[in-house]
C-alpha positions in Angstrom: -83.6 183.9 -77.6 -80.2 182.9 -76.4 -79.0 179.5 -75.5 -81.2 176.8 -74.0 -80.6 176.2 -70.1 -80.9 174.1 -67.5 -83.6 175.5 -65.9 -85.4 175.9 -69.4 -85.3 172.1 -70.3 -86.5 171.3 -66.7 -89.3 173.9 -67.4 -90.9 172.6 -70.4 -89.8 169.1 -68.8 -92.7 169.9 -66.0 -95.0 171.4 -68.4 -95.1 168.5 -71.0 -95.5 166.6 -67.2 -92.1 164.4 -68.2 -89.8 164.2 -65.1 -85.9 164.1 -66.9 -83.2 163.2 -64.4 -80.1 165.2 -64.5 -78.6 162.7 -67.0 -81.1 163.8 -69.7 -81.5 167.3 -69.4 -78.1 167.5 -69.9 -78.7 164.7 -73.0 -81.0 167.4 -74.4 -79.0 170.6 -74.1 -76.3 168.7 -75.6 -78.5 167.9 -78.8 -79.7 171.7 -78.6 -76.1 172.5 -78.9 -75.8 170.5 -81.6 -78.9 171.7 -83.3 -77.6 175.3 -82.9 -74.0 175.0 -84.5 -75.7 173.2 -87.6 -78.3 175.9 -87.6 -74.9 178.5 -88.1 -73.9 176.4 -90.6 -76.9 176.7 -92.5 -77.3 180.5 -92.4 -73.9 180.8 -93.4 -74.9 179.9 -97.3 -74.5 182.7 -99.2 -78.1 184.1 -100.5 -79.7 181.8 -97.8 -81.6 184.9 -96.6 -83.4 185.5 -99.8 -84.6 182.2 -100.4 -88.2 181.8 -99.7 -89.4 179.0 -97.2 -91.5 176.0 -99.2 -95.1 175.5 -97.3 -94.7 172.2 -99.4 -92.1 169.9 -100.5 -94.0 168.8 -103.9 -95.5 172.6 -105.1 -94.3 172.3 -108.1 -95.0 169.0 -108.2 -97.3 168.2 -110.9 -99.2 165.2 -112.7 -102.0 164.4 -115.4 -103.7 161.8 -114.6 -104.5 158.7 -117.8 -107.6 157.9 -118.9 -109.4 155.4 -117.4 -109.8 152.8 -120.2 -111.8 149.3 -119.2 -109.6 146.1 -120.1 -111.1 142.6 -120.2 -110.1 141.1 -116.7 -107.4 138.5 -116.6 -108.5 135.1 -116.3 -108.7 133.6 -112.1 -107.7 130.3 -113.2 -104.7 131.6 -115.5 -103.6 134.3 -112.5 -103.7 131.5 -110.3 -101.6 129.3 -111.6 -98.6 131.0 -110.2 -99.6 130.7 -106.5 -98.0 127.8 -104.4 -101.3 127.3 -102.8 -105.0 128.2 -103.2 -108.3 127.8 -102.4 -111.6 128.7 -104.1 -110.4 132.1 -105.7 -107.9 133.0 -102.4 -104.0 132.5 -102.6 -102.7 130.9 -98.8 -99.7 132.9 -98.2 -97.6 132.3 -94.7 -98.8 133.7 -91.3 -97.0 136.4 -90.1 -98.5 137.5 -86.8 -99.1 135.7 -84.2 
């Protein structure tokens, strides 16, 4: 497929059913352009070719989970102490929506 065009943009524009006014589609083929040189600048790494496309970023990501050991539970009144303000065995913290 060549270079994106006019015509193209305003095509997928109508079938997404988003009207773009002159101004934008030419917005978009500019980023497209943009898109395209950086894409030329990527294949041009040497061995690029050979590399093989990741279905995942983490594949080789791997963990080992601890052992779940039970631990007496801290103490309310002793956890508490180091709240501004309280009530019962809930810390009053500061609204934040309205």
């Amino acid at each position: 497929m060549g270079k994106f065009t006019k015509e193209m943009v305003d095509d997928y524009a109508d079938k997404l059913l988003i009207g773009l006014t002159p101004e934008e589609n030419q917005m978009v083929l500019d980023e497209f352009d943009i898109i395209d040189k950086n894409i030329d600048i990527i294949n041009k790494i040497d061995g690029i070719s050979s590399v093989e496309p990741m279905s995942w970023c983490l594949d080789d990501f791997e963990f080992e989970l601890r052992e779940d050991i039970p631990e007496e539970p801290i103490d309310i009144d002793l956890l508490l102490q180091n709240c501004d303000d309280y009530r019962v065995c809930e810390v009053k913290v500061p609204k934040v929506v309205d």
